[in-house]
KOLNU-234600 format. One record per atom (N, C-alpha, C): residue number from 1; residue in three letters; atom name; x, y, z. Coordinates in steps of 0.1 Angstrom, whole numbers, plus 5000, padded with zeros to 4 digits. Layout:
residues N
NUM|Ala|CA|X|Y|Z
...
This chain:
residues 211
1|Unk|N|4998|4862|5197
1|Unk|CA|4985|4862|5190
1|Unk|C|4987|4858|5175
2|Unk|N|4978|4850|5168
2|Unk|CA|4979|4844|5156
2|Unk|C|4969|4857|5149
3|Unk|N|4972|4859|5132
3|Unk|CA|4959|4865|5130
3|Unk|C|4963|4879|5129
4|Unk|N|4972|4885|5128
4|Unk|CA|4973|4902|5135
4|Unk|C|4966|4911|5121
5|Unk|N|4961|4918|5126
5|Unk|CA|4950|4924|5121
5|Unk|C|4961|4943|5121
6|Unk|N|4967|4941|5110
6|Unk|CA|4978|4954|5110
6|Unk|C|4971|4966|5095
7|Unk|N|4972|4973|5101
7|Unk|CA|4977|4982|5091
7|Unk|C|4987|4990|5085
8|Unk|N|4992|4994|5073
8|Unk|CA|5005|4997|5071
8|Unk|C|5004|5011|5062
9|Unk|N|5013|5021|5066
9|Unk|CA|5006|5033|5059
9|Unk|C|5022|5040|5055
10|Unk|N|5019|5047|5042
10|Unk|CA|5036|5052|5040
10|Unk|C|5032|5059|5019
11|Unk|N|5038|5066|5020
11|Unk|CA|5041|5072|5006
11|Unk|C|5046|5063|4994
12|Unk|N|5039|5068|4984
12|Unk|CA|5043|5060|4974
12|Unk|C|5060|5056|4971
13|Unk|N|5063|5045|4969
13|Unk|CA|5073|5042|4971
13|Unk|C|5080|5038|4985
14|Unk|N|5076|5038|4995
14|Unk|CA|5083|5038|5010
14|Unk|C|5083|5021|5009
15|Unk|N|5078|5012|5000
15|Unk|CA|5080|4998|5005
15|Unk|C|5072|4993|5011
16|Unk|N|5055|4998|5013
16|Unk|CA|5048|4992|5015
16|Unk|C|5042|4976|5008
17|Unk|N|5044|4975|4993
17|Unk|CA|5037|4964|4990
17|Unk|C|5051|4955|4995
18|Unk|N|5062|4954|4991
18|Unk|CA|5071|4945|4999
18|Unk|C|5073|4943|5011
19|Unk|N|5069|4950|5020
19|Unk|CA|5066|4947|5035
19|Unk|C|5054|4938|5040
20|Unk|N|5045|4945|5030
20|Unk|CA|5032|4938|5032
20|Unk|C|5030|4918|5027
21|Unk|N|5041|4919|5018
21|Unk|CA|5039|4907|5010
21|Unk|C|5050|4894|5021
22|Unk|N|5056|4905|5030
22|Unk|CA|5068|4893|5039
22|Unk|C|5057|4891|5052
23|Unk|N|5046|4904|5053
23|Unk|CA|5037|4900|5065
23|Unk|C|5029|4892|5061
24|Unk|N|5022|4889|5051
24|Unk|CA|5015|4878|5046
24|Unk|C|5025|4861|5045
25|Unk|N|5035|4868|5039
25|Unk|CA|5039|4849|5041
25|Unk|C|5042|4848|5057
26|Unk|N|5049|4856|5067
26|Unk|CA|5056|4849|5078
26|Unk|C|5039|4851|5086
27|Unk|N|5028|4854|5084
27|Unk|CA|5016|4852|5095
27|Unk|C|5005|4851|5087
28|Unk|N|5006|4843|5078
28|Unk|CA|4996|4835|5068
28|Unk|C|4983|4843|5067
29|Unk|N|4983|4859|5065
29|Unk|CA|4973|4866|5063
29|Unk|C|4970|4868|5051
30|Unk|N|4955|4882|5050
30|Unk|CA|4951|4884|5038
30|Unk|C|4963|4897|5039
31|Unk|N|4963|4900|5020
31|Unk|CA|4970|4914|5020
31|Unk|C|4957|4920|5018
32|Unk|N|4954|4930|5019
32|Unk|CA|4939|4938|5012
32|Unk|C|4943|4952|5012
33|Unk|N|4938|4951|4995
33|Unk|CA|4945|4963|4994
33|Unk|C|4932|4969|4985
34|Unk|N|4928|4981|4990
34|Unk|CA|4919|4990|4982
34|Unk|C|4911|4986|4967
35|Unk|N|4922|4984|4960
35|Unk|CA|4923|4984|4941
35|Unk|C|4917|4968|4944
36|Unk|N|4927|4961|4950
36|Unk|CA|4922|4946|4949
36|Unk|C|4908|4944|4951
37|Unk|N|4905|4950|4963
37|Unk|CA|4887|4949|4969
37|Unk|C|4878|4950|4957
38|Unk|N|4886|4966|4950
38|Unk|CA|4873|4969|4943
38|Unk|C|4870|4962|4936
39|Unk|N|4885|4957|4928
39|Unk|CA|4885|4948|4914
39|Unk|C|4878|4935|4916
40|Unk|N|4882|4930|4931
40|Unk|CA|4874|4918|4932
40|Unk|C|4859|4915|4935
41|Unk|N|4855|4928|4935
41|Unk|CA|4838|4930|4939
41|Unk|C|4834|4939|4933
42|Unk|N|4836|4939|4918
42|Unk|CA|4834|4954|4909
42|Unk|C|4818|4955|4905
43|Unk|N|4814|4941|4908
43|Unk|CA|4802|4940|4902
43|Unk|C|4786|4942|4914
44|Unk|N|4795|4942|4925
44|Unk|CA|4791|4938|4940
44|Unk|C|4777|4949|4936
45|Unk|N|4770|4947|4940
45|Unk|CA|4759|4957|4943
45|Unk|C|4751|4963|4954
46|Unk|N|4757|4973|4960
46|Unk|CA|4751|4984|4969
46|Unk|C|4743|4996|4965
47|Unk|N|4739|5004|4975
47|Unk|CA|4734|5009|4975
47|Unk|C|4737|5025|4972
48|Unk|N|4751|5023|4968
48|Unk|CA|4755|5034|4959
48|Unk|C|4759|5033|4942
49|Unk|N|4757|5017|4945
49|Unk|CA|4760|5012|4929
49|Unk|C|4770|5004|4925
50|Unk|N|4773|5000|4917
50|Unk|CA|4786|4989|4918
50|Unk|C|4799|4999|4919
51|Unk|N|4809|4993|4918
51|Unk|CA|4822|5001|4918
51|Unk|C|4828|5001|4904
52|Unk|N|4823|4988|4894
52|Unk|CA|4822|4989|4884
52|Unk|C|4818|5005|4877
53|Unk|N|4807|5005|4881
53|Unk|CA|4800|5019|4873
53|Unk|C|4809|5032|4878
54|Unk|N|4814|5034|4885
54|Unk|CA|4826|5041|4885
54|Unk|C|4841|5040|4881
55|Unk|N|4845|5030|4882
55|Unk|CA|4858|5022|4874
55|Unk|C|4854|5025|4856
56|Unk|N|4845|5023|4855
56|Unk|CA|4847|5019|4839
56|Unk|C|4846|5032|4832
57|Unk|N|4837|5043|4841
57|Unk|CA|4832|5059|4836
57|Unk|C|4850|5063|4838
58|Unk|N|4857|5058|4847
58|Unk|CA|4868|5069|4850
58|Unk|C|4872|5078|4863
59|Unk|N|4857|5071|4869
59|Unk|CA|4857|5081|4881
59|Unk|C|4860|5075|4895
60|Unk|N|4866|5083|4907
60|Unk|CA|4866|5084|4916
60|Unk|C|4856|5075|4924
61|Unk|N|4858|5059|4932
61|Unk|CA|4846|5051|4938
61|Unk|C|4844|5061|4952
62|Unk|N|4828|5066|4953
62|Unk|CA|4830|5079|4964
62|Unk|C|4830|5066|4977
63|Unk|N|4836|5073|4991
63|Unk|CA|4837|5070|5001
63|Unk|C|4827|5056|5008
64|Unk|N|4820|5063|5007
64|Unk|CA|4806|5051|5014
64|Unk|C|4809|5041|5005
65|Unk|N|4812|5039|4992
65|Unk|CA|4809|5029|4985
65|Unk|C|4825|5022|4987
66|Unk|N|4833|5025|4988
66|Unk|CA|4846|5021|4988
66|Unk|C|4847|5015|5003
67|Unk|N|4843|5021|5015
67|Unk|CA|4841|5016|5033
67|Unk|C|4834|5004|5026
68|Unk|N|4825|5000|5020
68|Unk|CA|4818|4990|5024
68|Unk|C|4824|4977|5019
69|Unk|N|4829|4977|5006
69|Unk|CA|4844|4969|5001
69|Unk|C|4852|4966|5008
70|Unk|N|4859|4976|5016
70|Unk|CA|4868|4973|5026
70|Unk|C|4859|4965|5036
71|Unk|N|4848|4968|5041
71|Unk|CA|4844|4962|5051
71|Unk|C|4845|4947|5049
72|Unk|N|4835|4946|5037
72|Unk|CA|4832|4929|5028
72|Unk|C|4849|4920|5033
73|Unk|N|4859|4931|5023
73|Unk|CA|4877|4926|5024
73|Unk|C|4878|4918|5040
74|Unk|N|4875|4930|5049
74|Unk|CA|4879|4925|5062
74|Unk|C|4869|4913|5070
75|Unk|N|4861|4914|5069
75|Unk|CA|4853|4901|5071
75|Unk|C|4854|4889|5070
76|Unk|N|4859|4891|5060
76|Unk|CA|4860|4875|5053
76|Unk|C|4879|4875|5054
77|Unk|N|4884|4880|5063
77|Unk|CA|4894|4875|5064
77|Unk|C|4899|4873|5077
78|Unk|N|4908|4862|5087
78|Unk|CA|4914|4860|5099
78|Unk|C|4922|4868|5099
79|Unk|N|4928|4874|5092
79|Unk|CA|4942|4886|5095
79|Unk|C|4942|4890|5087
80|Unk|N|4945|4901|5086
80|Unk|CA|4949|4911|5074
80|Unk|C|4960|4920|5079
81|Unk|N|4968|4925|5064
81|Unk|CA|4973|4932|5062
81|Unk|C|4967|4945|5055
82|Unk|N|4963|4961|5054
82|Unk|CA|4955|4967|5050
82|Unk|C|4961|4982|5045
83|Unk|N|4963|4978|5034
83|Unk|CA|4973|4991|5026
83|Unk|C|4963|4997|5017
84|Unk|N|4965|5009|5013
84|Unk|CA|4958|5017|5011
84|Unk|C|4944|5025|5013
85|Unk|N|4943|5024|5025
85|Unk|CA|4931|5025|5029
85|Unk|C|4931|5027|5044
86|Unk|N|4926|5039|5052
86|Unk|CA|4921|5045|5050
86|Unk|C|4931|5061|5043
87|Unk|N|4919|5068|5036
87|Unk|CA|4929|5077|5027
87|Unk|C|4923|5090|5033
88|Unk|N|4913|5092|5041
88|Unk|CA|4908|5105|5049
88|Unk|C|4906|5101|5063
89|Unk|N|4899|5113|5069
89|Unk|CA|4891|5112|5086
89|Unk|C|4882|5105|5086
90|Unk|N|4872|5107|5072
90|Unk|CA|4861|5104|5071
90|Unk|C|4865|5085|5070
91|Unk|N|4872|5077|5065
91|Unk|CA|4874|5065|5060
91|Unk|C|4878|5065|5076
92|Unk|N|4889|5070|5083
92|Unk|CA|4894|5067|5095
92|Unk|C|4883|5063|5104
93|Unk|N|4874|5071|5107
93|Unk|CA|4866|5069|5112
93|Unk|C|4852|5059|5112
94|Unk|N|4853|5057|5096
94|Unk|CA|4847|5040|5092
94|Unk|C|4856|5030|5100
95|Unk|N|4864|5026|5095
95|Unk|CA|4875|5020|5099
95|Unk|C|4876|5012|5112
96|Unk|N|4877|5025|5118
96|Unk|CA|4876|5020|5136
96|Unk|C|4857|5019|5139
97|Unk|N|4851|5020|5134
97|Unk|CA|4837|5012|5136
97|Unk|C|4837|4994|5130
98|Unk|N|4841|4995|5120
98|Unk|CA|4842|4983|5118
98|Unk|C|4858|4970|5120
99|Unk|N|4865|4975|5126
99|Unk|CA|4880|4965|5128
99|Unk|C|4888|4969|5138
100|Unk|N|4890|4964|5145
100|Unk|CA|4898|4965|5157
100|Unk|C|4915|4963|5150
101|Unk|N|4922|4972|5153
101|Unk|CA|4936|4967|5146
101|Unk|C|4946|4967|5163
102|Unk|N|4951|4957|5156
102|Unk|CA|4963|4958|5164
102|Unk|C|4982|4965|5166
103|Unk|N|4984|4969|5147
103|Unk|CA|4987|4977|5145
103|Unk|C|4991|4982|5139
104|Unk|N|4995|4996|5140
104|Unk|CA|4996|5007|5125
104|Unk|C|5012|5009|5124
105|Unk|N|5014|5004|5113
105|Unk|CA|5031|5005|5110
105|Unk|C|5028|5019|5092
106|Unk|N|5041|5029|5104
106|Unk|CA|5041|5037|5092
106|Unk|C|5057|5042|5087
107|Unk|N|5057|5037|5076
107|Unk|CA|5067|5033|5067
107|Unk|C|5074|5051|5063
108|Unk|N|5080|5057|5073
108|Unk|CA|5086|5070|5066
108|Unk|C|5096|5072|5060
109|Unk|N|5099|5076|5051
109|Unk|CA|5107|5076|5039
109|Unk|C|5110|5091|5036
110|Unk|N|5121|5099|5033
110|Unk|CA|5125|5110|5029
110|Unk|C|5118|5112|5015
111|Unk|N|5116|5127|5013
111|Unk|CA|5112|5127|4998
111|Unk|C|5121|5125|4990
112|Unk|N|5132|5129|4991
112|Unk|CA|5141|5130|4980
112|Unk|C|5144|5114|4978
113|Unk|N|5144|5106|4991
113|Unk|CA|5147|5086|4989
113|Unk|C|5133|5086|4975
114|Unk|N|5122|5093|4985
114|Unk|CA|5114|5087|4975
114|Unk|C|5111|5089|4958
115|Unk|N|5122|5102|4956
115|Unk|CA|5117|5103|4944
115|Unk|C|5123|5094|4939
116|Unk|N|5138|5092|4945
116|Unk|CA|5151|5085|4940
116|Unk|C|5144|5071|4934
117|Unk|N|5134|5065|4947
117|Unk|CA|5131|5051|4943
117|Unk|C|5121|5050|4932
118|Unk|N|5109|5059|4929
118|Unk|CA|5103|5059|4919
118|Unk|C|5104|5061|4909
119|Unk|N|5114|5073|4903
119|Unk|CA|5121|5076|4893
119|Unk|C|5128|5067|4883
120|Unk|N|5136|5053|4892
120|Unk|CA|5147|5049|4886
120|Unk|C|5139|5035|4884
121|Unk|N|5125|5032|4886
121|Unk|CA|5115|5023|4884
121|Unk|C|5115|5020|4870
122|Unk|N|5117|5008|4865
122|Unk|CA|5116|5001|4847
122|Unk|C|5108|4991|4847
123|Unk|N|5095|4990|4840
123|Unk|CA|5092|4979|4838
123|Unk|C|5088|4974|4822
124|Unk|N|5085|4958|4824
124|Unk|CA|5086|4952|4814
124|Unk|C|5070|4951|4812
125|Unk|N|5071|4959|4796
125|Unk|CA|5056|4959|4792
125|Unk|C|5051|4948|4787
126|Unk|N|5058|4940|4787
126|Unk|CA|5052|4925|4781
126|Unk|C|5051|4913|4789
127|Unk|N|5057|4913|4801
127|Unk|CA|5055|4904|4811
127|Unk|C|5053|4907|4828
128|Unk|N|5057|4921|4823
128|Unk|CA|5053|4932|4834
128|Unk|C|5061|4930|4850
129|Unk|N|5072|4923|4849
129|Unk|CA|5085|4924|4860
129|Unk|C|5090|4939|4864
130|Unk|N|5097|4939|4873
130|Unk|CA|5097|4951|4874
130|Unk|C|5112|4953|4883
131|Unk|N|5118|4965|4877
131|Unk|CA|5131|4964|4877
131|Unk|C|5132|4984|4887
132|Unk|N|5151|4982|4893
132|Unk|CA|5152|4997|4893
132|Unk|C|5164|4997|4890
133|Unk|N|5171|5013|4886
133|Unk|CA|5183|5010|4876
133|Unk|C|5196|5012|4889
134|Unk|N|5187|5012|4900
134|Unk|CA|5203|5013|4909
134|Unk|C|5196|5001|4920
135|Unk|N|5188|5000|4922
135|Unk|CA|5183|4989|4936
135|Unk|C|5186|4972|4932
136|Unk|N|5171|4977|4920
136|Unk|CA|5174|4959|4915
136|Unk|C|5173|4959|4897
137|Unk|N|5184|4961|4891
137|Unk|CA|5187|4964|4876
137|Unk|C|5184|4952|4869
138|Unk|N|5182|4951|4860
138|Unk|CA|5183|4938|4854
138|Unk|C|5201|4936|4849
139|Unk|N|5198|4925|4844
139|Unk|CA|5210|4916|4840
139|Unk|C|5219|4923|4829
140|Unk|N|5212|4926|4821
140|Unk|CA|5214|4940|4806
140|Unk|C|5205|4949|4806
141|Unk|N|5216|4957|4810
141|Unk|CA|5209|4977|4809
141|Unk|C|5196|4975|4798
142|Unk|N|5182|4978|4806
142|Unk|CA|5171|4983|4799
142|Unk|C|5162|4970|4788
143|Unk|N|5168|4955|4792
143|Unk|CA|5161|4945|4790
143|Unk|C|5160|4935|4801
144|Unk|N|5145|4933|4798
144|Unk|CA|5142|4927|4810
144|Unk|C|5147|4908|4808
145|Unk|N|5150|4903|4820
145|Unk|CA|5157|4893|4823
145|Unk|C|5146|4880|4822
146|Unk|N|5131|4881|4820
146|Unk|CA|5123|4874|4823
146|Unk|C|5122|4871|4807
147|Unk|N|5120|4880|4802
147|Unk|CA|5113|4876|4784
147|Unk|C|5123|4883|4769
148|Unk|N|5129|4889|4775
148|Unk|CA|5141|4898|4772
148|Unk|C|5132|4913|4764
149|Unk|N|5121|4919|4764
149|Unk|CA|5114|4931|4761
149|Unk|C|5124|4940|4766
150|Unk|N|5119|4951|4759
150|Unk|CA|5126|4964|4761
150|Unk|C|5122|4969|4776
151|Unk|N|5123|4972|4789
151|Unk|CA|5117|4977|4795
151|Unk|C|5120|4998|4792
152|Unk|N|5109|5001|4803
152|Unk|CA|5102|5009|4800
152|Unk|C|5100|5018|4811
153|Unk|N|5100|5033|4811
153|Unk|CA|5094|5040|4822
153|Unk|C|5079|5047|4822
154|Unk|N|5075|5042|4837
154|Unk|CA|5060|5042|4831
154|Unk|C|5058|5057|4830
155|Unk|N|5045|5066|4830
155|Unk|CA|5045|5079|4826
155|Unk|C|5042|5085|4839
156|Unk|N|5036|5074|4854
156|Unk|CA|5033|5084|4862
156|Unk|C|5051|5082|4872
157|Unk|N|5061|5077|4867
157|Unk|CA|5074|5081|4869
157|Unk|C|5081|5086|4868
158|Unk|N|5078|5093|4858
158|Unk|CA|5085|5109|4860
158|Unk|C|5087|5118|4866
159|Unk|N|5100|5127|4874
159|Unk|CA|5105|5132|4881
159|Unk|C|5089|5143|4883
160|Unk|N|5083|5150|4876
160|Unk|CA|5074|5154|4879
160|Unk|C|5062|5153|4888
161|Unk|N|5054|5138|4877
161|Unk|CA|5044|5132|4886
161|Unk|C|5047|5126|4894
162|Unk|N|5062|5121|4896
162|Unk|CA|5060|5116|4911
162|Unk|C|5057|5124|4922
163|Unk|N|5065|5140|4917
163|Unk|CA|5065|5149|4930
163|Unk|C|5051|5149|4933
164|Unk|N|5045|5154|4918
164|Unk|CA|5031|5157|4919
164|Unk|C|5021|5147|4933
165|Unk|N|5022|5133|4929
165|Unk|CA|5015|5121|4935
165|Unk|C|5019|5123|4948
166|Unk|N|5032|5126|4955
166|Unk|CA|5040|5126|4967
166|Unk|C|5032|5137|4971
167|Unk|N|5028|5152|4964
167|Unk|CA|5024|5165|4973
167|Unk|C|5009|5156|4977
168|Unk|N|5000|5153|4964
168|Unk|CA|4988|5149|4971
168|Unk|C|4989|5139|4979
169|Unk|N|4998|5128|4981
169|Unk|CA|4995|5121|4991
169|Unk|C|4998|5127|5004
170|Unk|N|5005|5139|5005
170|Unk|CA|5005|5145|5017
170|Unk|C|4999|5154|5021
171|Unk|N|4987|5159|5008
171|Unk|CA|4976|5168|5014
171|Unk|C|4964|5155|5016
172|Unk|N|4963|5145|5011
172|Unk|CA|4954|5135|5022
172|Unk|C|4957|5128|5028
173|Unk|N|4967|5128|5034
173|Unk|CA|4971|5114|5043
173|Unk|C|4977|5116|5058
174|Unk|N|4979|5129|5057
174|Unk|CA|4987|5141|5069
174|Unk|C|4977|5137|5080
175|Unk|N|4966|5142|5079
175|Unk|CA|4955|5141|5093
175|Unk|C|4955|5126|5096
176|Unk|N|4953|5114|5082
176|Unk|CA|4955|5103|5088
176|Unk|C|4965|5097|5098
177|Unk|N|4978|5102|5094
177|Unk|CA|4989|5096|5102
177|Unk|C|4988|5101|5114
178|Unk|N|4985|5113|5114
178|Unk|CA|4984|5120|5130
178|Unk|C|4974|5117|5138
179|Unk|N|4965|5109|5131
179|Unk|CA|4953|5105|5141
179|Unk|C|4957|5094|5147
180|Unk|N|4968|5087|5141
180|Unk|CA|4972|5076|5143
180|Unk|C|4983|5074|5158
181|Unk|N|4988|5087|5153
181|Unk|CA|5003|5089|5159
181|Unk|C|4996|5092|5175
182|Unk|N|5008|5088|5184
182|Unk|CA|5006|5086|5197
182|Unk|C|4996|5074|5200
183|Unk|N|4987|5070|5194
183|Unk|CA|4982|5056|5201
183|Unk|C|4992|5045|5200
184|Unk|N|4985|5032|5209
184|Unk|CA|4996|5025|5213
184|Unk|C|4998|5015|5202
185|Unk|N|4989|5016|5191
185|Unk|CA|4993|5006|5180
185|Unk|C|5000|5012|5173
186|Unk|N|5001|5027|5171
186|Unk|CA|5012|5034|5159
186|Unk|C|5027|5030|5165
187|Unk|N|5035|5025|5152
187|Unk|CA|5047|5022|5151
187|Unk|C|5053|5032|5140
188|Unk|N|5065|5039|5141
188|Unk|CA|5070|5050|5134
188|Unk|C|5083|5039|5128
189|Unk|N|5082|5035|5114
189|Unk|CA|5098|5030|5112
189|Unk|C|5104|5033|5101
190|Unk|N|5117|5038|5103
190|Unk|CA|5125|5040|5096
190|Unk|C|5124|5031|5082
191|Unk|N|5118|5038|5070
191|Unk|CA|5117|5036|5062
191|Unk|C|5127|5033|5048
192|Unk|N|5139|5041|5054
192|Unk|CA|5148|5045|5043
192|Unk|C|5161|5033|5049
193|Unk|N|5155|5027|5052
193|Unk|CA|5165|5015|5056
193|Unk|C|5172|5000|5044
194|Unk|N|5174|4994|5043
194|Unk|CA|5175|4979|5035
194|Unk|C|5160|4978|5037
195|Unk|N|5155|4969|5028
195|Unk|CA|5142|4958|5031
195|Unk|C|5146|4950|5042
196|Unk|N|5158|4946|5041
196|Unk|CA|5159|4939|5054
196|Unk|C|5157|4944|5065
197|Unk|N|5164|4953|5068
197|Unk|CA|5163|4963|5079
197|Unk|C|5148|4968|5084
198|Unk|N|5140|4972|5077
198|Unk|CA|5123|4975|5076
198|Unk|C|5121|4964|5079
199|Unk|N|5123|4951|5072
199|Unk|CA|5114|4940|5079
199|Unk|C|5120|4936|5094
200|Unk|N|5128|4938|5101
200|Unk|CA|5133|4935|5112
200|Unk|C|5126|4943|5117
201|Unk|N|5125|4962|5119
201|Unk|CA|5120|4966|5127
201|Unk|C|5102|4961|5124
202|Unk|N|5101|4961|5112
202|Unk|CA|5078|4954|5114
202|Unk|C|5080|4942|5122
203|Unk|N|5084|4937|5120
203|Unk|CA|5084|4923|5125
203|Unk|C|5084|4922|5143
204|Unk|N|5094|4931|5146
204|Unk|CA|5096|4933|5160
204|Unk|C|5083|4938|5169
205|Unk|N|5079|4953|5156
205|Unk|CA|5066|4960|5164
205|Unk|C|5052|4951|5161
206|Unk|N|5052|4940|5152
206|Unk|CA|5037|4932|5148
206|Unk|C|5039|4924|5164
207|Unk|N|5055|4914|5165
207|Unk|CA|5053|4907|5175
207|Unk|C|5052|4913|5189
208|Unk|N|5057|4926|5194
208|Unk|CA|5057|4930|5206
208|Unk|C|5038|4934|5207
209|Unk|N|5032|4937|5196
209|Unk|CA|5018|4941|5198
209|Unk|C|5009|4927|5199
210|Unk|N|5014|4916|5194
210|Unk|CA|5005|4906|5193
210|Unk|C|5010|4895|5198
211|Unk|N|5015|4897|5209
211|Unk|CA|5023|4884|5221
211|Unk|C|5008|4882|5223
């Protein structure tokens, strides 16, 4: 089947946007991702109001208004890839009213991998590359290889907020995965593997779901 209509779900840092960006080149899909939607339809106008008028105040885009962006995202696309979203029951259950998926790949990662990978995250404030100090370092300790700027650690990388970000993503995301788990599109993959290794096993479970 051409087109595969996947979702990918995993903790910050488990390697979702690089998995998602090898599913996009090897099956010519959309990536769609939450932030992208909103940003690219900030001005869109429903009947809860734009997403603008919550982006700009600071605040939280509530649920109904965020389903309907995703919905707009998936419409207008032959395949998609779909990260970040759904982030409750409530969205889960939008979700499967409007898209048929074929399947759910969930990227599990240890916490401690994960703090490892977020922590040691550097990026360059001026051209905005993005480095890690044991995965992928740059060329000279703490300048970036692209413009040569100082890089930098951002503030929600710290040993703290990462934990912090990691507990909340597991007080909203727990019921998601498990609604997921046991149907026949959930795929459970070893997340703490190479990128290579992750992309072998997605690759395996997209094509065994979409022969």
């Amino acid at each position: 089947m051409s087109d595969p209509r996947i979702l990918i779900l995993g903790a910050p840092g488990a390697g979702k946007g690089t998995q998602s960006k090898r599913l996009v080149d090897a099956y010519d899909i959309e990536h769609v991702t939450t932030g992208d939607a909103l940003r690219a339809n900030k001005h869109t106008e429903t009947e809860y109001g734009t997403p603008a008028e919550y982006m700009d105040a600071g605040d939280l885009v509530p649920d109904p208004l965020v389903n309907e962006i995703v919905k707009t995202a998936l419409e207008d696309a032959d395949g998609f890839v779909l990260d970040g979203y759904p982030r409750n029951e409530s969205q889960v259950e939008y979700l499967e009213d409007v898209a048929d998926l074929d399947v759910v790949l969930y990227l599990d990662v240890p916490e401690e991998e994960l703090v490892s990978r977020l922590t040691g995250r550097r990026v360059c404030p001026e051209c905005g590359a993005s480095y890690h100090v044991e995965f992928n370092p740059p060329e000279e300790e703490g300048v970036c290889d692209e413009c040569g700027a100082d890089l930098v650690q951002r503030d929600d990388d710290t040993e703290e907020t990462v934990r912090d970000r990691l507990a909340t993503y597991r007080e909203n995301t727990t019921d998601v995965i498990e609604h997921y788990r046991g149907t026949d599109e959930f795929v459970e993959i070893d997340g703490a593997q190479s990128p290579d290794g992750v992309w072998a096993d997605v690759r395996d479970a997209v094509d065994a779901r979409t022969e």
